[in-house]
N, C-alpha and C positions, 0 to 999 in steps of 0.2 A: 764338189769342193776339192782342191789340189792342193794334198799337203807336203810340206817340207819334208827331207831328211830330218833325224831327231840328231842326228851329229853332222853339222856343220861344218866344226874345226876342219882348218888343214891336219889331212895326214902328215906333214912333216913335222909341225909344229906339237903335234901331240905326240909323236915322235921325239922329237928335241925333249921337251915336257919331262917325259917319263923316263927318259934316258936310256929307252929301245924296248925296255920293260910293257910285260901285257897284262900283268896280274901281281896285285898285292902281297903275295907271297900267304905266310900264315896270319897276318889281321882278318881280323874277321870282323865288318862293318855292318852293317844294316843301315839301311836309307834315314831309320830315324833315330840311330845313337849321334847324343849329344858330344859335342866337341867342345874341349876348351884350352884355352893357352897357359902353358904352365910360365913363359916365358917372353920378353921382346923380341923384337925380328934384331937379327944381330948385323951388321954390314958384311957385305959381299950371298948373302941368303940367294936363290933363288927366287926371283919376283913373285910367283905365285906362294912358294911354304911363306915369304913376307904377309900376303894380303890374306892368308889362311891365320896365322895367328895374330893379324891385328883383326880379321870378321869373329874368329873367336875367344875376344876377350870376355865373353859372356856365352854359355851355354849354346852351342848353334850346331843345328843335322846337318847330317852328311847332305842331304838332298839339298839344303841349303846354300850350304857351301858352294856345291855344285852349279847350282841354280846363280851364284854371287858371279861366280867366276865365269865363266858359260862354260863351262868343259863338262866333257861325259862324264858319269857315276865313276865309271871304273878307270880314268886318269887321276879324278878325286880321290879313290879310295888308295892307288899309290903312291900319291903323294903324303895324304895322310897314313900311310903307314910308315915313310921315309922320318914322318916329325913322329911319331910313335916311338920307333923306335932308338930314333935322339933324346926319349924326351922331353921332347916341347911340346908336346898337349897330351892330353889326357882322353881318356871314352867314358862316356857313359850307355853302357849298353841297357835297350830297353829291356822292363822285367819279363820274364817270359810268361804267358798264360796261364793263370791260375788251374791247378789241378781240379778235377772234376769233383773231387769230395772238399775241394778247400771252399764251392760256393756257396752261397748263403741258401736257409730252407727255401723252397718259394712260399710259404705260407708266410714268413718274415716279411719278403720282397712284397705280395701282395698286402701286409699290414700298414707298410710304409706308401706304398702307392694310393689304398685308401688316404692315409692320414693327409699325401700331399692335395688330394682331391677335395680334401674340406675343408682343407686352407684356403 
């Protein structure tokens, strides 16, 4: 089996894109915080922060995003940090994993897993 590069884009274009930049600076993204548009695409916008905040008129990952647009993660996430911090959309960062004393007994867990077995 003979697979592709995972990044396709022209280096120029991803280049142009990010406007030389190689890193987000201080955002801090994760693949599955939720994005949303606080606002319209205004005239003269850059054509992709446009198609960023019209795919996020409704909660959408960053992998998403990414995936919408075909550009690497990490063009995605300086763009999205360019409308962060204008701004125009918002993060929802996922919750972080549950502390080890916050889980439930397992003797709970297994009462419940009966219960679902004799439904």
């Amino acid at each position: 089996m003979i697979r592709k590069p995972v990044d396709t884009g022209d280096p120029h274009r991803l280049y142009t894109v990010t406007g030389g930049r190689s890193h987000a600076g201080d955002v801090r993204l994760d693949l599955v915080t939720l994005i949303v548009s606080e606002c319209r695409p205004t005239e003269g916008m850059q054509s992709e922060h446009t198609r960023i905040l019209e795919l996020c008129r409704h909660p959408t990952a960053v992998v998403e995003i990414a995936a919408d647009l075909q550009l690497p993660i990490t063009v995605v996430k300086i763009l999205l940090g360019d409308l962060l911090t204008a701004g125009r959309v918002t993060a929802r960062n996922p919750r972080p994993a549950a502390e080890h004393g916050d889980t439930p007994d397992s003797a709970l867990l297994k009462e419940v897993l009966i219960g679902l077995r004799n439904l």
